[in-house]
C-alpha positions as CSV (number, residue, x, y, z in Angstrom):
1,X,0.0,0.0,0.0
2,X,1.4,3.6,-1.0
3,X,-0.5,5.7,0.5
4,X,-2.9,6.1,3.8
5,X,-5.3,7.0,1.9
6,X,-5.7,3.9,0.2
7,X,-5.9,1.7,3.0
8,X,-9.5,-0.1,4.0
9,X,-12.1,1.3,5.6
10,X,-11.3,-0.7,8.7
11,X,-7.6,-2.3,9.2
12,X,-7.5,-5.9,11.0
13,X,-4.1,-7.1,12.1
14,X,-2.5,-8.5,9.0
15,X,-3.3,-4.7,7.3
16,X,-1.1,-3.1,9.7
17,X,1.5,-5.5,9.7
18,X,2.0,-4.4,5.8
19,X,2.2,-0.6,6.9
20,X,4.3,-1.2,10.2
21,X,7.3,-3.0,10.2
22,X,6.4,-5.1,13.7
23,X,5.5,-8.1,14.9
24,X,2.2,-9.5,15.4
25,X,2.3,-9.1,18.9
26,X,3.8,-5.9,18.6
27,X,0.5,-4.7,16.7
28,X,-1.9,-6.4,18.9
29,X,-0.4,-4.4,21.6
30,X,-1.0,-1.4,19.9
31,X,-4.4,-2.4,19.2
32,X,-5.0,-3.0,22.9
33,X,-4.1,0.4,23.9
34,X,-7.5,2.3,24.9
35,X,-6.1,5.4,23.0
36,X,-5.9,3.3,19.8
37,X,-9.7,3.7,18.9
38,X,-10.0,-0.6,17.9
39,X,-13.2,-1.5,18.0
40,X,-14.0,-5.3,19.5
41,X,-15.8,-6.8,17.0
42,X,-16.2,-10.5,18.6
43,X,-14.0,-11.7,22.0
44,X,-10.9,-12.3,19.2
45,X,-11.5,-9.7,15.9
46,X,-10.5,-6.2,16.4
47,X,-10.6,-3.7,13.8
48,X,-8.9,-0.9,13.9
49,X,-11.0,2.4,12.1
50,X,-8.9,4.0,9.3
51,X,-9.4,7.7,10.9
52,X,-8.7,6.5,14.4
53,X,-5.3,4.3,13.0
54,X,-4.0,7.5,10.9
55,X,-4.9,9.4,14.3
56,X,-3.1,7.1,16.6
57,X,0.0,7.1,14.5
58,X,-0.1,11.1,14.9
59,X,-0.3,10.6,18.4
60,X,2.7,8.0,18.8
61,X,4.7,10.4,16.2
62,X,4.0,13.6,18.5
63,X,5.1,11.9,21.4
64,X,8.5,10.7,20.5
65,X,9.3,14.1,18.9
């Protein structure tokens, strides 16, 4: 994927893994974080809203400048 504006409405794991460089655990531990904006679709399928995964990578950005 080129471009963030491409991406899905919502992202599940395995579309962030082909943005982020991590791990799958790595990304479900981002996922888990309350400030993430995942939304629990059944007790093991979280998806991740496009809007609130472009506004948590601002967040994590902001915070290590």
């Amino acid at each position: 994927m080129n471009s963030l504006e491409n991406l899905p409405l919502y992202l599940r794991a395995k579309d962030v893994m082909e943005i982020l460089p991590l791990k799958k655990s790595k990304i479900y531990e981002l996922m888990n974080d309350p400030r993430a904006g995942c939304i629990q679709v059944t007790p093991k399928i979280k998806l991740w809203p496009k809007e609130r995964f472009i506004a948590y990578l601002d967040l994590l950005d902001n915070q290590s400048a």
